[in-house]
Structures are given as structure tokens and as C-alpha cells.
C-alpha positions in Angstrom: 55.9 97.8 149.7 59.5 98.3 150.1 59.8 101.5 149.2 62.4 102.9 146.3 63.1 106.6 144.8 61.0 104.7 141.4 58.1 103.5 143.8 57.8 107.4 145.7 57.3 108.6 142.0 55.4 105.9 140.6 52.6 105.9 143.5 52.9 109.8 144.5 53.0 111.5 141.2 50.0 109.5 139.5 49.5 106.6 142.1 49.8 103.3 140.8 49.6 99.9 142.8 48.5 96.3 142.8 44.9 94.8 144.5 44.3 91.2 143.0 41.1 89.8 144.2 39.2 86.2 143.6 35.8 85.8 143.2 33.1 83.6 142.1 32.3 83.3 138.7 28.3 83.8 137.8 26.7 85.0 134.5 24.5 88.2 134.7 23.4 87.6 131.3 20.1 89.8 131.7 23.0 93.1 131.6 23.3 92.2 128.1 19.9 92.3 126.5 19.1 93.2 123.3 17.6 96.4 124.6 21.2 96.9 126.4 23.5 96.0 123.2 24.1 98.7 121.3 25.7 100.7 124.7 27.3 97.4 126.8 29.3 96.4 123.4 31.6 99.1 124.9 31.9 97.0 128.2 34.0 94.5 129.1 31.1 92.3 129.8 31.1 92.5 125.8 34.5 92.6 125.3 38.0 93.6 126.6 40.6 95.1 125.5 44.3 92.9 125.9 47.7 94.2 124.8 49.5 91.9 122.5 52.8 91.0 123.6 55.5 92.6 122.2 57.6 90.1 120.0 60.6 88.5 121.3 63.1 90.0 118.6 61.4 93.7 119.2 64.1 96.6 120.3 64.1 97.9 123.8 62.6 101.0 123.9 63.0 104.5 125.6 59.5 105.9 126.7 60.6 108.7 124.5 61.1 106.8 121.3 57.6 107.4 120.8 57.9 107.0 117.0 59.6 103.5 117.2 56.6 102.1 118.9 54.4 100.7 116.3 57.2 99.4 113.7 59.1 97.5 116.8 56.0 95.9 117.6 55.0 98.4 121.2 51.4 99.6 122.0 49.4 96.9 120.2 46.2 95.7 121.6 43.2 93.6 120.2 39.7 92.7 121.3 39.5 90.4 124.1 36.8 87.4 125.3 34.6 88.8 127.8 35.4 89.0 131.2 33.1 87.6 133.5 31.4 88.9 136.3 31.9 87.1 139.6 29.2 87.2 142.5 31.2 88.1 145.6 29.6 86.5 148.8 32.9 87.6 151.1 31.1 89.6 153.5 28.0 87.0 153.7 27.7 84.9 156.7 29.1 81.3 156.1 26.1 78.8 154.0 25.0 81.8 152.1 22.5 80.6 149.2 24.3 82.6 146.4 21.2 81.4 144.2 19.1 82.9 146.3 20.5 86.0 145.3 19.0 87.4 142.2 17.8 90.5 141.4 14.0 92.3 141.4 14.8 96.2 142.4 17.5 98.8 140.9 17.8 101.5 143.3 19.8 103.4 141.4 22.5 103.9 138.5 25.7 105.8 138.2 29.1 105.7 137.2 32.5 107.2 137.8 35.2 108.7 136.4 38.5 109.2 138.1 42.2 110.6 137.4 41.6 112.0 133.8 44.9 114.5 134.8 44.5 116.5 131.8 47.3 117.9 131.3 49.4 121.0 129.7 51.7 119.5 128.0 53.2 122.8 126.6 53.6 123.8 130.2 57.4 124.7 131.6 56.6 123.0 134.9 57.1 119.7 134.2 59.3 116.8 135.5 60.4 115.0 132.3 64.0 114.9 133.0 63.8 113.2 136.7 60.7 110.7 135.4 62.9 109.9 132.3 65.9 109.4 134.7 64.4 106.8 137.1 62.0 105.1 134.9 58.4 107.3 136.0 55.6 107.0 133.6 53.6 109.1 136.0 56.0 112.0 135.7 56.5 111.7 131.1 54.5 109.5 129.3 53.3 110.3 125.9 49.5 109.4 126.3 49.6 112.5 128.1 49.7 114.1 125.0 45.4 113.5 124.1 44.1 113.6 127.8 41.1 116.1 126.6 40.6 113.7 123.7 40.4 111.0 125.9 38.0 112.2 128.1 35.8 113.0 125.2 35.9 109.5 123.9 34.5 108.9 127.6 32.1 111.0 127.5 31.1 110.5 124.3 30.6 107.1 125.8 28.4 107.6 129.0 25.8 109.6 126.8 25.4 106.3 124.4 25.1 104.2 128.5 23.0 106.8 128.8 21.2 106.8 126.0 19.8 102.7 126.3 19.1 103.4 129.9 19.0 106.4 132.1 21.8 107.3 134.2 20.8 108.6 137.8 24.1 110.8 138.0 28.1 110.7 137.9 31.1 111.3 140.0 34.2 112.4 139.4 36.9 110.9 141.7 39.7 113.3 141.3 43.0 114.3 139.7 41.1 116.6 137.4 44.4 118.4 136.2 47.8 116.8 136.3 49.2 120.1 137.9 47.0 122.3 139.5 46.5 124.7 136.4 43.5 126.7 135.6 43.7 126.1 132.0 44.0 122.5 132.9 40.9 122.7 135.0 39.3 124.7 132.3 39.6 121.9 129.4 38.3 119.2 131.7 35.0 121.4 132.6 34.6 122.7 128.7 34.9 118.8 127.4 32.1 117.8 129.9 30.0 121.2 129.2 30.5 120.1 125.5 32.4 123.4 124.4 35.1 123.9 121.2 38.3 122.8 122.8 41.7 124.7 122.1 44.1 121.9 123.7 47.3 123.8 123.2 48.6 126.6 125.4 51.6 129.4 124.7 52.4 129.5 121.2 50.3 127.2 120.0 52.2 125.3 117.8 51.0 122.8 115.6 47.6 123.9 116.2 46.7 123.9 112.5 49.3 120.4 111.3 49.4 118.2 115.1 46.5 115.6 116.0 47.3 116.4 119.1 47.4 119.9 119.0 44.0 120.6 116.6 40.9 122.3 118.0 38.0 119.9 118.0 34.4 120.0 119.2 33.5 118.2 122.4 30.0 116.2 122.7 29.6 117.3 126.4 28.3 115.3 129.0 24.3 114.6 128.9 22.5 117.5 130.3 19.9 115.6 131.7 22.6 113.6 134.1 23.8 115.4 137.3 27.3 115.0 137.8 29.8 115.8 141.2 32.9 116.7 141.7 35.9 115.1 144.6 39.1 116.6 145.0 41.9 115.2 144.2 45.9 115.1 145.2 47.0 116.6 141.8 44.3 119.3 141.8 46.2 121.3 144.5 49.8 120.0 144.7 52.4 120.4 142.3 52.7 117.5 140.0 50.1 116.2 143.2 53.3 116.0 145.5 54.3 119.3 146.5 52.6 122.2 147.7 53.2 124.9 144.7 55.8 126.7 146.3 56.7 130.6 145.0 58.8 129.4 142.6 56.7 126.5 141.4 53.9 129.2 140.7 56.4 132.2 139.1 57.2 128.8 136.6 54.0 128.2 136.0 53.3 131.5 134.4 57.1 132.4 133.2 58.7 131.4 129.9 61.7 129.6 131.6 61.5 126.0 132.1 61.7 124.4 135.1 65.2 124.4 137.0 64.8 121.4 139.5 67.6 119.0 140.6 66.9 115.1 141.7 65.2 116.1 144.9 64.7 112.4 145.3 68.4 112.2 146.3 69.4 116.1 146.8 69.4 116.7 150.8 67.7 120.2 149.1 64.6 118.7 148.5 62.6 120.8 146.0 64.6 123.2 146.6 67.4 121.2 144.8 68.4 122.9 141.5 70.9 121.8 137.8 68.3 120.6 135.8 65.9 121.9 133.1 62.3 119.4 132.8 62.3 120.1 129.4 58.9 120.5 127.8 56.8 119.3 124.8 57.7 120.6 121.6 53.7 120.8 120.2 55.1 121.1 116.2 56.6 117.8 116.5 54.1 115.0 115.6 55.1 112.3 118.7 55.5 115.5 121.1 59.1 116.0 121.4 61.1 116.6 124.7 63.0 120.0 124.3 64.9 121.9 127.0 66.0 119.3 129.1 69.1 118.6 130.6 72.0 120.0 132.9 72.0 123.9 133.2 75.6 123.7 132.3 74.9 122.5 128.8 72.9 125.6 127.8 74.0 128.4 127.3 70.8 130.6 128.0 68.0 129.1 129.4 65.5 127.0 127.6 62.4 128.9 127.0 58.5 128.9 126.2 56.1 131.5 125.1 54.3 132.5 128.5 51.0 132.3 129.0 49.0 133.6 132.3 46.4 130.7 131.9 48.8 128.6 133.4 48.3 129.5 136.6 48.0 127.4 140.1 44.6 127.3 141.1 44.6 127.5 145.3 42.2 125.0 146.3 40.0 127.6 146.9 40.5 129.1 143.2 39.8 125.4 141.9 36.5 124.8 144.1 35.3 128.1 142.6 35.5 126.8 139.1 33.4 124.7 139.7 30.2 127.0 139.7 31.3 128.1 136.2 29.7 125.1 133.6 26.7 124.4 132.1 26.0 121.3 133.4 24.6 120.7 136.9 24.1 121.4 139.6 25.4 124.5 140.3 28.8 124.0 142.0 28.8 119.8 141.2 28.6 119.4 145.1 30.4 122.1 145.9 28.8 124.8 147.7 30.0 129.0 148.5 30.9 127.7 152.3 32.7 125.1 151.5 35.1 127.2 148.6 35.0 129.9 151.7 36.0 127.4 154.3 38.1 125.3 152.0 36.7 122.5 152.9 36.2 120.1 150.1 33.5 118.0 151.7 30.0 117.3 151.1 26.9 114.8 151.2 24.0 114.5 148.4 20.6 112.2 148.2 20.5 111.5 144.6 17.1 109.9 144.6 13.7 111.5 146.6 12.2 107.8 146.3 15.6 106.2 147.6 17.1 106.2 151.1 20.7 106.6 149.8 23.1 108.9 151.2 26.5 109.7 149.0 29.1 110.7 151.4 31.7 113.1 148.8 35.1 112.9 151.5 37.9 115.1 150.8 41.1 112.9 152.2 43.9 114.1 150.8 46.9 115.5 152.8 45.8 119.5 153.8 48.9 122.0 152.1 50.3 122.8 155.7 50.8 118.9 156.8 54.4 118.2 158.1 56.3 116.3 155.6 57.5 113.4 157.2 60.9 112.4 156.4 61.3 108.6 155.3 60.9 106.4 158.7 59.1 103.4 159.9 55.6 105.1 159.9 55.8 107.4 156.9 57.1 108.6 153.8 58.0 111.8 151.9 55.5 113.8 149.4 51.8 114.7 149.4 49.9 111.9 148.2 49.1 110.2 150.9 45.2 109.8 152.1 44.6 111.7 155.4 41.9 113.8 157.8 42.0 115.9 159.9 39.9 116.6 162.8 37.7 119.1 161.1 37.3 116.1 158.1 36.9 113.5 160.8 34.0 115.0 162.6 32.8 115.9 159.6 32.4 112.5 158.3 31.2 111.0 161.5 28.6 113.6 162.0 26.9 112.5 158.2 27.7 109.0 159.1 25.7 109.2 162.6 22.9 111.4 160.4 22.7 108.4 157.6 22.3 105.7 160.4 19.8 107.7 162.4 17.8 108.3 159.2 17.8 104.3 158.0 19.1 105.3 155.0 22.3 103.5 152.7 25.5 105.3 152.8 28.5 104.9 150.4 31.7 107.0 150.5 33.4 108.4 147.2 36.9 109.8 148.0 39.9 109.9 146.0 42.5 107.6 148.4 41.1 104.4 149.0 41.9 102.6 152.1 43.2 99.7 153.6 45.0 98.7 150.8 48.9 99.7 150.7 51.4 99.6 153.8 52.0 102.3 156.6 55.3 103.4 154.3 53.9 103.5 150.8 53.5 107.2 149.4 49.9 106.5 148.2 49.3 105.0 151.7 47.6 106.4 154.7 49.5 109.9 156.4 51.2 108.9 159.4 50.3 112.4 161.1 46.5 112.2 160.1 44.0 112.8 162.9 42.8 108.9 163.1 44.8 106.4 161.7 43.9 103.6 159.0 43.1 101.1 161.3 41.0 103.5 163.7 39.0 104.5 160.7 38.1 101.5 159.3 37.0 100.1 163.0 35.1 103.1 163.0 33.4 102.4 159.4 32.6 98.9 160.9 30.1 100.5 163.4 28.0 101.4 160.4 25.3 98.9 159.0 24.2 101.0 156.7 27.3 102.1 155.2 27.4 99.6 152.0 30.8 101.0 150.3 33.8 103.2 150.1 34.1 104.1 146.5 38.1 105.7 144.9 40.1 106.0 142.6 43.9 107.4 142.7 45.9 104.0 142.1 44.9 103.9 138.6 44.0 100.4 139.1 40.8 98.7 138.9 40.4 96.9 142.2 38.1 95.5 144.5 38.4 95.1 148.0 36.2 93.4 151.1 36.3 94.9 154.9 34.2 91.7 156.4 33.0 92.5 159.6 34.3 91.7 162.3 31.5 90.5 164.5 30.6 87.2 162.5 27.0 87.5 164.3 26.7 91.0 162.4 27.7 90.8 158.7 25.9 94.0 157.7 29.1 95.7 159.5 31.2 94.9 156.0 31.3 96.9 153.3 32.9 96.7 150.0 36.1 99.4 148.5 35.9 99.8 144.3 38.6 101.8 143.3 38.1 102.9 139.4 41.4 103.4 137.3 42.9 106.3 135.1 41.9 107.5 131.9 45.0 108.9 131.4 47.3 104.9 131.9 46.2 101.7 131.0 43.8 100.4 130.9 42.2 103.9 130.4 38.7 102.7 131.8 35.5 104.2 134.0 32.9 102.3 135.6 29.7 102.2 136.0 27.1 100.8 139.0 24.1 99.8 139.6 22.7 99.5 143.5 20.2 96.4 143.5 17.7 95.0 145.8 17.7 91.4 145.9 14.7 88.1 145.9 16.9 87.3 149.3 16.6 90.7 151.0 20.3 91.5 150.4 21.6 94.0 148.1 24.3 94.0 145.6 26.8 96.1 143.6 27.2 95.3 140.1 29.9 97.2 138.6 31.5 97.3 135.4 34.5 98.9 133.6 33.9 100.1 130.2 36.4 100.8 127.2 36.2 104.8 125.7 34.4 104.4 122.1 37.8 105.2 120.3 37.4 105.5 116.6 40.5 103.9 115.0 42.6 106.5 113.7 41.2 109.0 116.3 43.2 110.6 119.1 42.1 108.8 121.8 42.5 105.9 119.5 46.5 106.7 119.4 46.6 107.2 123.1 45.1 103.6 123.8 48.3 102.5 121.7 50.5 104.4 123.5 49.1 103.7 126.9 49.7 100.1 125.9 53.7 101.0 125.0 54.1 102.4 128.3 52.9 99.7 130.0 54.9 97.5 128.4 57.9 100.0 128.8 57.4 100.1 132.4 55.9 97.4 133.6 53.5 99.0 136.1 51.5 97.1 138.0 47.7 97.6 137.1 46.2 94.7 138.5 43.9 91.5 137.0 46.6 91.0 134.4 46.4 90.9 131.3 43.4 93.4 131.0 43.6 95.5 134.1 39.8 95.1 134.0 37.3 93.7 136.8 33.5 93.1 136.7 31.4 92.2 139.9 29.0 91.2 141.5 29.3 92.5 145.0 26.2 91.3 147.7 25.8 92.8 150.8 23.9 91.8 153.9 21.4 94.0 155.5 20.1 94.7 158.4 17.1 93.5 160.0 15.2 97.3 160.3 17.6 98.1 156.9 15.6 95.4 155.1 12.4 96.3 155.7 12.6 99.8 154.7 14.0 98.9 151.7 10.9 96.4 150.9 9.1 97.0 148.0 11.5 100.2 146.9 13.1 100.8 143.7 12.8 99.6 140.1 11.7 96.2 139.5 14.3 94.7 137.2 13.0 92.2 134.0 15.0 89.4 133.6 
């Protein structure tokens, strides 16, 4: 991508890029079952979701004309056709019988969430005025406004998946908070244990009068299904592009808002000073911008009620959190070394019965990386993938263990790979102990390694790394990065590894709406995820839904094959 002050915030702030992929089209109609209905009329197998255009005659908009949406015609959407679920064959050897492929095993079930960035919006460190002033819905949009009601609608929705048929366990891909705060980190962990939510901070305002702002009861996530944890570029940079500097953190806590000039063009950097964010006014029902502008047009700073649950979790501090919830297991992957060590890394078997190995990578840039100025090879911020060699060794040492032991492997990290150029923010860290194209040689040496599984780009996308000896196709594996619930199309997934009639496997994965009640919160945020789109005109992929089903078949290995005989749950059709 060529790369632009509007595409460093638009990708490194919330990340937000394009994959279109083809595919062929094939029915699945045995997903939709009677037995399956009540739970998969939430998917888009059932239905989608599709924006309807904004009229020809409608007003341009300011993202902060939040009230003029729905009477100029912004943020509507209606129920869509189903999309369809093509059976992807792009890593099979030339002549594959896609007929032959057709399922008799489940191995397991699981789905994933990713990028929920719930965030403070009462918070002083914010970065409305420089989003506003380049056109940045990852730095100010409004949806931001019901991200712990939106992640209960989610929730709320994997217990009903749940519900029709068991769920072997969930993963969160990252971007937990949207700043690094423990009252941020708090919200997100008290929605999933199912506690009484307070989403307002400070003050309080409009606690008792704002949708937004009202307490509410959260369902919490099923008890019965285990759930882990990966980390995330926003859950330990500032706004996820900036280690939290000094002043970042005495912010944080203060009751000044945040002085911060246009480091995008400031020599200074973050250090650059002459503006005030501004903040959300929580008494105002479309959530207000106040305090924002020049420091010379106030005459005393703009201010906010303090409050020290603001605070910037270290990445050990946020780790640590982790072992506090109700839900399990203890820690969500996380264990006392790896909060000790920092090292956000970590491998579970979530099956006795299944040989499957889930790789949980930490690659996100490390606090103490170099940052790069603009050049051939890199670009400025924090939200680049990376490892280093500690990371690296890591991985290929439960890489080498997986293969040794004949058992299936799949990697869920936040950064995907191989999908955005050398000089895009979201991209691959110029510095990083291997680089992209090392790493994914070195993926290709593993037969049993069947996917890499992300989120980050807020897209729904689906990628293929063919192998690249065409006498070994079980060297390919598939990428499925999951969007945002935060942006549009405000989706999770599920999966479902099966065994195959052919003695391949396949993914089937599928993005499903949040069960928002119309005149809910999370029923207002859809609509004004929808306005931003069309406002800003980010790319989200698989236009006009932002929605993609599969059917992803994998070859296996000879010795792979036969271990796998006979194992899992047969599936009726």
C-alpha cells in the first residue's frame, strides 16, 4: 500500500485492510438442520446483514454529526440473502475430486472473537482531534460508545451456538481494550464472567438518563466452555501505537485532557504538543466531543473528573488480570511464568481424544523495539507483527514438539501474515528476528500445521499459503483472520475441524451477526458502525457485507491420515 498519514492511522490505530479471495461455491446444507436453526439464524449462512446505501440527495456527513445520521438516511442496514459457503480446494493437488470430500468426523468446535477494544470513552487520553482531522475512524468513531454492550450481544450469542451444540472452547484474538486501561480490561473480563456492568468512568454522567452510560447485567460467557486469551497491539501500547510514555500514563489518571500536537507531521513525534483530544461528554445522548481544540483557545485547560481506574496496565499488570474471572481456566492460557517472564506465549490440547495442538503466539512488536523512521523497509508506530528470538525459538520448539508427536497444529495470533506490504503499518516489523518470508518458508516445513488463525485488520479474510513443493501439498495451510466487533461488520466466527470420506480434512468457518434486539445498545451501534463506514469508506473486504463463509480442505499426510482414522465425532448428514 502506498502509504499516507490517513493509512498509518487507519491500519496502526485499529488496523484495517483489504484480503478479497474467490472460491468455489458448494452448499453445506446439513449446517442448517432443524436441530441447528434456532442458533445458525444468527449466521450468515441464514442471513446477512447489508448496509443500505445512503440516498443520492442525503447530506455529507461529519463522523461527529452523530445525531444527523438516521434522518439524512446514514447507518441503515437490512437483512441480507444468505451467503454461501464456498469449498476451497487451493492447496489440493491439481484433479482433486471436490465430491469426494464430504464430511463423517468433527474433531472439534470453537470459535473466536477478536478486537472488541472496549473502550473508556470518558477517558482524557484520547486522540479525537487528530482522527477527526485526517479522517481516522480508528482514532473517534461513535460505535465506540457501546463496546461492552456489544460484546454482550456476542456473548449472549455464543451461549445460544452453544446451547444447540456444544462448543469445545473459545479464543480471544486480541485488542481487549482500546488503550491499555485496567478499567478497560476489567469490563471486558466482568461481561464474559457475566457480572453487573458500570460502563462509565469519572463522574459518571448520564449514568441514570444515557443508553450508553446505564448499568446493565451481563449474561457471561457459558461456564461450561473454556475460553483463552492472545495479546494484542492495543492491550499494551497507547492507542496500540505507542509505548505509554510518562506523560501518556500521568494522563491517564489526571483530570487534564490530553495535550498532543499532529505527531503525524510534527518532527516531535509524540512528543509534539498544541492540541487538546477532547473527550466524550457521557450526559449528552450521541456522546459529545468536548475539550478539543488549539491550547490557545482555552483559557484554562479542559478537564475531567479523575479517576485512578484508568490506569496503563504493563503487559505484565494486564497478563495478571487474567487469573482474576470466573470463568476458566485459571489464567485463560496464561500461566505465573509467563506474567513473570512477560512472555505472552503459550500452547494448549483442547481435546484428550484429539491430536490437536493450539499454538497461542504473541507477535506483536516488544515495548523496546526501535521505531523505524519511514523508509523502504518500514514504517513508523507499533502495530506491526514481529518476533523476536526468544518468540522464534519458542514457536519452533512447539512446532518441532507437534510434528514429532503426529499431532495437528494451528496458530492463533493477533497479526496475520503474508498479507500487507513490507511498508504498511499493520505489516510485518522490518527489525523482527526472521522476516515474513523466512517465516512462512519455515511454516511450510510443517505438514501438520493446518492453519494460522488472526485477527487485527478488522476484516474478515481468508488467505491460502499453497505449498511450494507440488509433490507435498500437506505443506499448505490456510490464514482466517476474524474482524472487529467494535467496526463493521461487527462479526465473530466460529469453526469446526472435520475429518473427511476422502481422508482430507477441512475448516468450515462461519461469521455470525451479535443477536441485537432492535432498540438495544448494541442494536444502535450496528447503525452507527454502518454510518461510519459509509463516512469513511474503509475497506473491510467481500463488499457489500464484509462477511465470508468456507469451506477450507486440507491435504494430509500419509502417517497424518492414518492416525487420524476412525477419530472424532461422526457427523449425520
Amino acid at each position: 500500500m502506498k502509504f499516507s498519514r490517513r493509512n498509518f492511522l487507519n491500519t496502526s490505530l485499529s488496523g484495517v485492510a483489504l484480503v478479497a479471495c474467490g472460491g468455489l461455491a458448494s452448499g453445506l446444507a446439513w449446517l442448517l438442520s432443524p436441530a441447528k436453526a434456532a442458533a445458525q439464524s444468527l449466521a450468515t449462512l441464514a442471513r446477512s446483514v447489508v448496509p443500505v446505501s445512503v440516498p443520492d440527495a442525503a447530506p455529507k456527513l461529519r463522523p461527529t454529526d452523530v445525531s444527523q445520521y438516521a434522518p439524512s438516511g446514514y447507518g441503515r442496514w437490512r437483512f441480507g440473502d444468505p451467503l454461501p459457503t464456498p469449498k476451497r480446494l487451493d492447496l489440493m493437488a491439481p484433479g482433486h475430486d471436490a465430491a469426494a470430500t464430504k464430511p463423517v468426523a468433527r474433531l472439534v468446535r470453537f470459535f473466536t472473537i477478536s478486537d472488541i477494544h472496549v473502550a473508556d470513552k470518558e477517558s482524557p487520553a484520547q486522540l479525537f482531534a487528530l482522527g477527526l482531522k485526517h479522517g481516522i475512524s480508528a482514532a473517534y468513531s461513535p460505535a465506540m460508545l457501546y463496546t461492552t454492550q456489544v460484546l454482550d450481544a456476542a456473548v449472549r450469542t455464543i451461549n445460544a451456538i452453544h446451547k444447540q451444540e456444544p462448543l469445545d472452547f473459545g479464543i480471544s484474538l486480541g485488542d481487549t481494550c482500546n488503550n491499555t486501561q485496567y478499567n478497560e480490561l476489567r469490563w471486558y473480563l466482568d461481561v464474559l464472567d457475566g457480572k453487573a456492568i458500570t460502563p462509565s468512568s469519572g463522574a459518571h454522567t448520564g449514568a441514570d438518563s444515557t443508553d450508553y452510560q446505564k448499568p446493565f447485567q451481563a449474561a457471561g460467557l457459558d461456564k461450561s466452555i473454556p475460553w483463552y486469551q492472545a495479546r494484542g497491539n492495543h492491550d499494551h501500547f497507547f492507542i496500540g501505537s505507542f509505548p505509554v510514555t510518562e506523560y501518556f500514563r500521568q494522563v491517564y489518571t489526571g483530570d487534564q485532557v490530553l495535550d498532543l500536537g499532529d505527531f503525524l507531521t510534527d518532527p516531535k513525534g509524540i512528543d509534539s504538543r498544541g492540541t487538546y483530544q477532547g473527550v466524550i461528554d457521557g450526559r449528552t445522548p450521541y456522546g459529545d466531543i468536548v475539550g478539543m481544540g488549539p491550547v490557545a483557545d482555552f483559557p484554562s485547560p479542559p478537564r475531567v473528573v479523575a479517576d485512578a481506574n484508568r490506569r496503563s496496565l504493563s503487559p505484565k499488570e494486564w497478563m495478571a488480570e487474567f487469573f482474576h474471572t470466573t470463568t476458566t481456566p485459571v489464567g485463560h492460557g496464561f500461566s505465573q511464568a509467563t506474567v513473570a517472564n512477560n512472555f505472552a506465549c503459550y500452547s494448549f490440547e483442547p481435546r484428550p481424544d484429539i491430536p490437536l495442538t493450539v499454538i497461542v503466539l504473541d507477535d506483536t512488536q516488544r515495548e523496546d523495539d526501535v521505531d523505524h523512521p519511514l523508509s523502504q523497509t518500514s514504517s513508523p508506530g507499533y502495530g506491526h507483527g514481529s518476533l523476536d528470538k526468544a518468540r522464534l525459538d519458542w514457536l519452533v520448539g512447539e512446532l518441532d514438539r507437534g510434528q514429532a508427536e503426529g499431532r495437528l497444529m494451528f496458530i492463533a495470533a493477533h497479526v496475520p501474515i503474508g498479507v500487507e506490504p513490507p511498508t504498511s503499518p499493520v505489516g510485518w516489523y522490518a527489525a523482527a528476528a526472521i522476516s515474513e518470508p523466512e517465516l512462512i518458508a519455515k511454516l511450510h516445513t510443517y505438514p501438520n500445521l493446518i492453519a494460522w488463525v488472526a485477527g487485527h485488520r478488522h476484516c474478515n479474510a481468508i488467505t491460502a499459503f499453497a505449498s511450494p513443493d507440488a509433490s507435498r501439498p500437506e505443506l499448505g495451510f490456510w490464514q482466517i483472520e476474524t474482524s472487529s466487533l467494535r467496526d463493521f461488520p461487527q462479526q465473530f466466527r466460529t469453526f469446526e475441524i472435520l475429518r473427511n470420506s476422502d481422508g482430507t480434512l477441512s475448516i468450515l468457518t462461519a461469521d455470525f451477526n451479535p443477536d441485537v434486539q432492535e432498540g438495544s445498545p448494541a442494536s444502535t451501534s450496528r447503525a452507527y458502525a454502518v454510518a461510519v463506514q459509509q463516512i469513511f469508506h474503509n475497506p473491510r473486504g467481500y463488499p457489500p457485507t464484509g462477511s465470508y463463509n468456507a469451506e477450507l480442505v486440507i491435504p494430509l499426510s500419509p502417517s497424518l491420515r492414518a492416525k487420524l482414522n476412525n477419530v472424532g465425532m461422526p457427523v449425520r448428514l
